[in-house]
N, C-alpha and C positions, 0 to 999 in steps of 0.2 A: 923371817929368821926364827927359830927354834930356842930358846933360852931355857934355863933350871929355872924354878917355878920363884918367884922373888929377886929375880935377879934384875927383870928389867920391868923400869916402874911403867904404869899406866897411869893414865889420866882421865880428867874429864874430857879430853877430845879424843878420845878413844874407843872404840865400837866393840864389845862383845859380841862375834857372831855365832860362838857356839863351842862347841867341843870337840878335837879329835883326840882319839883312845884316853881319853881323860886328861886332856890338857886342854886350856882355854886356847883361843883363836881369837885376835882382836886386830883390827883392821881403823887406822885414824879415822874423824869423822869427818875428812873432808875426802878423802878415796870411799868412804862409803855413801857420800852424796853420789860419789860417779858410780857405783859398784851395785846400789840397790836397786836394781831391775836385771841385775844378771845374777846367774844361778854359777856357783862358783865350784870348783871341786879341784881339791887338793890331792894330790898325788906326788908319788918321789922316784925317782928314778936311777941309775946309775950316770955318774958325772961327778963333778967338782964343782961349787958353786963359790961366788968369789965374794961371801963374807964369815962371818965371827960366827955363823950358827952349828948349833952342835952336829946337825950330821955332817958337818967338813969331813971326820977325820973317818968316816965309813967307807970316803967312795961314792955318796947320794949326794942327792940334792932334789931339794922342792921344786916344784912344777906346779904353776893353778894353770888348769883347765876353764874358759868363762863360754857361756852362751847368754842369751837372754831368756827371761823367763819365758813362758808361752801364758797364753790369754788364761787359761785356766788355775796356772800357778799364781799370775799376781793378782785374780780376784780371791785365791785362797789368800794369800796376803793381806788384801786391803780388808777382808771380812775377819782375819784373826788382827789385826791394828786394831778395827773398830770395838774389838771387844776388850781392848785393854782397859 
């Protein structure tokens, strides 16, 4: 879901995975225990989705797209971890 930027709180079990057009993307940390070895891609489409997010009243609605990552994506992974 989509929210105004303070409206819904986050937490420590909370996962920042990044950014779309300038808004954070944050996924709990217990769907990112199942979610980190897939490559995830957000997209929106035409439809009605059936909660309180703000593109309700457009006519869209979110769509994730998953695959797994491939052998070369999650050694780039595991070699950018190591260097934290």
């Amino acid at each position: 879901m989509c929210f105004p930027k303070g409206e819904f709180k986050t937490g420590p079990s909370d996962v920042r995975l990044g950014e779309v057009h300038g808004c954070e993307f944050f996924m709990s940390a217990s769907q990112f225990e199942y979610w980190k070895h897939t490559h995830l891609t957000l997209d929106c489409t035409d439809g009605r989705g059936s909660s309180f997010s703000l593109d309700i009243p457009y006519g869209k609605r979110f769509l994730i797209k998953s695959r797994l990552f491939t052998e070369d994506e999650t050694a780039d992974l595991e070699e950018a971890t190591r260097g934290e």
